[in-house]
N, C-alpha and C positions, 0 to 999 in steps of 0.2 A: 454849804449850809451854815448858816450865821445863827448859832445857837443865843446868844444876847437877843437879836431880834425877834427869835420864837421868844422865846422866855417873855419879852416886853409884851406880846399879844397874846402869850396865857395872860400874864398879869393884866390888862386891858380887858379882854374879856368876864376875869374874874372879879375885880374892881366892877364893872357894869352891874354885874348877878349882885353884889354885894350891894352895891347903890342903888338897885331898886328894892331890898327888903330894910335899909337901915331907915328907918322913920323920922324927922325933922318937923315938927309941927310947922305948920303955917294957917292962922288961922282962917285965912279970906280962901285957901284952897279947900281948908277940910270943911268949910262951912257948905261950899258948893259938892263936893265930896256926898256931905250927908244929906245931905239935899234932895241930891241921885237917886242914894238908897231911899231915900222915904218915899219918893214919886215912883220908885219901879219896885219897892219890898213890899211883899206879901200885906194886907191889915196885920197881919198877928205879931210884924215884925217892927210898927212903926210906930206904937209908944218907947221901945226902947232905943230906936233909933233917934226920935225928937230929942230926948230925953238927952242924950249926947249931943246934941244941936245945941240943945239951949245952953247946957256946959260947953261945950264950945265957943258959943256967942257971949254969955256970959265970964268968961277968962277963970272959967274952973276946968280942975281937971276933968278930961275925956279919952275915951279909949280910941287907938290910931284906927282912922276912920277908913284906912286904907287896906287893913289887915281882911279885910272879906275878900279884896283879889290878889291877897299872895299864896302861891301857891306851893311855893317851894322857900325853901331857910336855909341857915348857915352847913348845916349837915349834907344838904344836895348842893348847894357853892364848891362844896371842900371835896364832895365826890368827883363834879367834874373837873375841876383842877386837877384829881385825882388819876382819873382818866388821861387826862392830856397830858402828864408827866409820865404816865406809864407807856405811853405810845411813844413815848421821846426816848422812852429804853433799850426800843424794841421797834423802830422805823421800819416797815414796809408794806407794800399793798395788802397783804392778809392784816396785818398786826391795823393798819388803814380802817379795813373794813369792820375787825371787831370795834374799835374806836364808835365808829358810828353807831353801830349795834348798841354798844354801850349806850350814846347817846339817847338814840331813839328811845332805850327803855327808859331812862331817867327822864327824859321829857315829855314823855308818858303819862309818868307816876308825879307829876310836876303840873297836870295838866295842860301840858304844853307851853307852859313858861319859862323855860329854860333856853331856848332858843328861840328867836326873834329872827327879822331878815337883816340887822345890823350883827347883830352876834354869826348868824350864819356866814355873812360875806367876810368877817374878819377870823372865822373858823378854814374859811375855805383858804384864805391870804396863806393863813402861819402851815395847814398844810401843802399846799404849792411848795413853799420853802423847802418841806422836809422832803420832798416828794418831785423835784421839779421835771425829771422826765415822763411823769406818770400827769394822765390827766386827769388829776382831783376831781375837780369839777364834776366831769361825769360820774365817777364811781359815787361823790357824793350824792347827784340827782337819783343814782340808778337807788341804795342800799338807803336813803333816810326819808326821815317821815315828816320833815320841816322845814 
């Protein structure tokens, strides 16, 4: 087991979770962004969404027009990193299956934004690794919910 190259794909995956909640204005995306929201948001909801359009188009401050689909923050980042170092303390098919368990509830309570099928295949990678007589893959299909 090459503990460096677990470690690089915690940190890969957790760097991911990280870079989709840190915010970077752009304004020709957030423009099309609010846009979204105004064509699919409720009437009750789309004077206040213009209203951050026009500050948008305008080059005044606007609120991250992208914050309506995150579903999870730095708190749930720090938990699953959390998780996957605790599993690295404690390597084996039980210690395996809580892992996921774990997962499933935070991505859950994440609305299921925590795991994607790029995060899944490079979850499933780093435990192969830890794991390589056991086949991951299955227990992960059998026991997750993503």
């Amino acid at each position: 087991m090459d503990l460096d190259e677990i470690k690089n794909l915690i940190e890969l995956l957790v760097e991911d979770l990280y870079g989709c909640i840190e915010y970077e204005p752009n304004k020709e995306n957030d423009i099309l962004c609010f846009m979204e929201q105004y064509i699919k948001g409720l009437p009750s909801q789309r004077p206040r969404i213009m209203e951050q359009l026009l500050h948008c188009i305008g080059d005044e401050p606007y609120e991250n027009p992208y914050a309506a689909y995150q579903h999870y923050d730095k708190k749930d980042v720090k938990e699953f990193e959390s998780c996957l170092f605790e599993y690295l303390d404690n390597i084996g098919e039980e210690q395996l299956i809580k892992l996921i368990r774990k997962i499933n509830k935070l991505n859950d309570i994440c609305r299921g934004q925590i795991m994607d099928n790029w995060r899944r295949e490079r979850l499933i990678n780093l435990l192969n690794l830890t794991l390589p007589n056991i086949n991951v893959s299955s227990i992960v299909s059998e026991e997750s919910v993503w």
